[in-house]
matplotlib code that plots the C-alpha trace (Angstrom):
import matplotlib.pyplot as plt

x = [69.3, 67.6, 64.3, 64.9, 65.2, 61.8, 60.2, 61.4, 60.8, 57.4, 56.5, 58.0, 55.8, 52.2, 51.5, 51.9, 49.5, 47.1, 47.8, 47.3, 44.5, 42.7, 43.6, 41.6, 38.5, 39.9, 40.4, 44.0, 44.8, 46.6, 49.5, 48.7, 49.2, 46.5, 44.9, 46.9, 50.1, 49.3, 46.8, 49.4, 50.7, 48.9, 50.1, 53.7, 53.9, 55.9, 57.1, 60.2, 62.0, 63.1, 63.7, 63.5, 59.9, 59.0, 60.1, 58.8, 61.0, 64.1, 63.1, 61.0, 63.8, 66.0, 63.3, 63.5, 67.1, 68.7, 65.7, 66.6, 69.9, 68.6, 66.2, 68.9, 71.6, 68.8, 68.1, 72.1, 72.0, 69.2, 71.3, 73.5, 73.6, 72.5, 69.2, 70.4, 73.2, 71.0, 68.3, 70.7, 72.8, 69.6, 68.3, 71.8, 70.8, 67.2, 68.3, 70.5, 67.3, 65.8, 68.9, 68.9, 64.9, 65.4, 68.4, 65.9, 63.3, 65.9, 67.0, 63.5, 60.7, 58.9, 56.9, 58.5, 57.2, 58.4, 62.1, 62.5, 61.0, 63.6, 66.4, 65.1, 65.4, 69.1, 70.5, 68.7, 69.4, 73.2, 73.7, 71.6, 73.6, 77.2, 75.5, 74.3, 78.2, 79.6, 77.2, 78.6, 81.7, 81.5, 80.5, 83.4, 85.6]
y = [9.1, 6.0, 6.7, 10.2, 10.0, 7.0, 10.2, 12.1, 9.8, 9.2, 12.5, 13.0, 10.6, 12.0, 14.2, 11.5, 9.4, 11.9, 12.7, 8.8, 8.6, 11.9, 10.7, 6.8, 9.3, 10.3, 7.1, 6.4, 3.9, 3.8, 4.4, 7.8, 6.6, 6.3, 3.1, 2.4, 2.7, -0.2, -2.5, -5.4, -5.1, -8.0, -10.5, -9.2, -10.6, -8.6, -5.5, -5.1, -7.4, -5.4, -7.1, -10.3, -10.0, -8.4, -11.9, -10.5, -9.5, -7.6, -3.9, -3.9, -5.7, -3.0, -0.7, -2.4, -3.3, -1.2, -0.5, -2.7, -0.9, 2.3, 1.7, 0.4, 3.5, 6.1, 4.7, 4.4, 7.9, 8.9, 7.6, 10.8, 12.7, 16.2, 16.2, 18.8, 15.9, 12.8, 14.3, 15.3, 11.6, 9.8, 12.1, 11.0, 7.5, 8.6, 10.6, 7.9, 5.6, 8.0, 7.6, 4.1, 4.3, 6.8, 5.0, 2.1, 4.0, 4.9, 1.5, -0.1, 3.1, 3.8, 6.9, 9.9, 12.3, 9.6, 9.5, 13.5, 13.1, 10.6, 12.6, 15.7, 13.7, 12.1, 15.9, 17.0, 14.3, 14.6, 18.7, 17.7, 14.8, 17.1, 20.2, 17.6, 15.8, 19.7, 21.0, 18.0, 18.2, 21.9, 20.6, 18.4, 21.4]
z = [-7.9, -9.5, -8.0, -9.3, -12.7, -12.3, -11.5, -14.0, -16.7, -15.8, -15.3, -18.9, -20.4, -18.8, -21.3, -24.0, -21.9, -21.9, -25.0, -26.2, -24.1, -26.1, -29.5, -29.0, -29.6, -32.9, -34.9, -33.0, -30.6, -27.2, -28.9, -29.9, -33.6, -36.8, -36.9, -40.4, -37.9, -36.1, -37.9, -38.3, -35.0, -33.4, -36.1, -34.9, -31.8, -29.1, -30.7, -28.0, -29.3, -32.4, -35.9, -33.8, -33.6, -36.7, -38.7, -41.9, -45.4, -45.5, -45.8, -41.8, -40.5, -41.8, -40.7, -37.1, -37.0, -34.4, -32.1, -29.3, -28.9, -29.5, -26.3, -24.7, -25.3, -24.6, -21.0, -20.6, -21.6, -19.2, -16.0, -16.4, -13.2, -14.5, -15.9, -18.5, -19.9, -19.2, -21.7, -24.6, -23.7, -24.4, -27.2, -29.5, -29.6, -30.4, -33.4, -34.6, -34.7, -36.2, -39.1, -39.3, -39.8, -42.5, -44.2, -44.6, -46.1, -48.9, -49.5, -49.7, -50.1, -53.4, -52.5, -52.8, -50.6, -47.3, -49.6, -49.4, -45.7, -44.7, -46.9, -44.3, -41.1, -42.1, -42.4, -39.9, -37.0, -38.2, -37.7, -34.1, -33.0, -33.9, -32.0, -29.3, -29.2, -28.9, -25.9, -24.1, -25.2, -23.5, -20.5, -19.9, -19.5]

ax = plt.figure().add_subplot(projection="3d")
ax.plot(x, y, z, "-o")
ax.set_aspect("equal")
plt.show()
């Protein structure tokens, strides 16, 4: 089952790479993000290692805060024997990144156009993590 889902995850995550690998040509890097994304990166140090790494004032490690744990629950998540309930287990813990992300945006952001964006993702990530909670609730039965 293990070796499984290795498969599956990697073949999940080849059309990002080739997607990555496309978007270097057009002013983004590996990541598949805008050079502004990632310019201060480097001077970060190991960006696995969540808020821990980031070091830096209190809005990015509120930003950051959370990440390590999100990681952590989506793989959890993705262990799930069906396919069908590993992706939606591992896609609530994504979506409640996604929250705590947003939440920090509020609290520290001064542009508003990423304020109504992160306003957008709060109530959307919510209605999907109670439809998400209620599919698998469904499937219990």
């Amino acid at each position: 089952m293990l070796k499984q889902l290795t498969i599956a995850i990697a073949l999940a995550a080849a059309p990002g790479l080739v997607l990555a690998q496309g978007n270097s040509m057009h002013g983004m890097g590996d990541s598949g993000l805008p050079a502004i994304c990632t310019a201060n990166a480097a001077a970060h140090g190991d960006m696995t290692m969540g808020s821990q790494a980031m070091g830096g004032d209190a809005a990015h490690v509120d930003l950051m805060d959370g990440m390590d744990k999100m990681n952590a629950d989506m793989m959890a998540g993705g262990t799930a024997a069906d396919i069908d309930v590993a992706f939606v287990c591992s896609m609530i813990p994504h979506h409640r990144g996604a929250i705590d992300m947003a939440k920090a945006e509020l609290a520290h952001g001064d542009d508003p156009w990423a304020k109504e964006l992160a306003t957008a993702v709060i109530a959307a990530q919510e209605k999907e993590i109670a439809d998400m909670l209620a599919w698998l609730e469904k499937q219990g039965e």
